[in-house]
N, C-alpha and C positions, 0 to 999 in steps of 0.2 A: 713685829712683836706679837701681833695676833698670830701670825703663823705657829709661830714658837708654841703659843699657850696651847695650840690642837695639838700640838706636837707631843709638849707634855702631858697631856689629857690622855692623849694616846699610849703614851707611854705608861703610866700607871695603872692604865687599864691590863695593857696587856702584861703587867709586872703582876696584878692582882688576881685575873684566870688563874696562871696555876698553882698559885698560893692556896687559894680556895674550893679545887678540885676534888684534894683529899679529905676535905671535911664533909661534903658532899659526898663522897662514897663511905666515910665512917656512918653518916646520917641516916645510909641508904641500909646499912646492913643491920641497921637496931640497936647500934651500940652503947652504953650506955651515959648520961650526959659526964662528960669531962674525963671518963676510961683510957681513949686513944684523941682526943684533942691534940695532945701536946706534940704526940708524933710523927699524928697528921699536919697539923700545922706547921712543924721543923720542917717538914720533907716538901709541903709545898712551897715555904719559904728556901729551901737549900738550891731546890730545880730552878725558882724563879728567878733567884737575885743571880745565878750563875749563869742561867744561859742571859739576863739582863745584860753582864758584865760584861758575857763575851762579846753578846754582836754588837754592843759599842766598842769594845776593842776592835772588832773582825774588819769594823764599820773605816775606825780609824788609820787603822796599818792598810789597809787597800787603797782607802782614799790616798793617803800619804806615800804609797810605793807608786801609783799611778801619776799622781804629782811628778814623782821624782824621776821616772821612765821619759817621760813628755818633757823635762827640762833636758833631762842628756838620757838621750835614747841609744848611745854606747852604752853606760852601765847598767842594762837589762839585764844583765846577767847575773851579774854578783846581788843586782835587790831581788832578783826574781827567787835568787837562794835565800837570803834573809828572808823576803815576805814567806816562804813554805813557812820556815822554821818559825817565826813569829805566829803561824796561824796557828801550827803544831800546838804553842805552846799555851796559846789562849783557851785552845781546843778543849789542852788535857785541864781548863781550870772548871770545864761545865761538865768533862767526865767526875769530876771528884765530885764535884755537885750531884748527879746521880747518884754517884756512891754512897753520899750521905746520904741521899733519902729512899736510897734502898734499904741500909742499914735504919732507918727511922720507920718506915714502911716496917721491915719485918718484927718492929718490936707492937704492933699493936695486935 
């Protein structure tokens, strides 16, 4: 249980870095109080909870296709196609992530 709690400690931490990045560079540049908050804050919240999502997904389809290799080590082949397409698809959920806070980035 104590492992878990560093676990999550760690995880929050590193969910709230890039949350907070962008408010830090609004801060840096003189902007004025509450001006670019909002878009700052979207864009660090869009990057963080997306690439969060993914590498618990990335985390789980690996572990899970490596499981399933090691029990029958014939069907390498066919998970070894799924796990691509699985990562592909996880992938494309932390590009949209970007995308948002590109688009939230350019409105400040």
């Amino acid at each position: 249980m104590r492992k878990f709690a560093k676990f999550a400690v760690w995880t929050v931490v590193a969910a709230l870095v890039p949350m907070l990045l962008p408010l830090s560079a609004s801060a840096a540049e003189g902007a004025t109080a509450g001006s670019s908050l909002g878009p700052a804050l979207g864009a660090g919240i869009a990057i963080g909870l997306a690439g969060l999502g993914c590498g618990i997904g990335q985390g789980l389809t690996a572990g899970n296709t490596t499981a399933g290799i090691a029990r029958n080590p014939g069907a390498a082949g066919s998970l070894f196609v799924n796990y691509i397409l699985g990562m592909v698809l996880i992938e494309s959920i932390a590009i949209y992530g970007l995308v948002i806070a590109f688009q939230l980035v350019g409105k400040i």
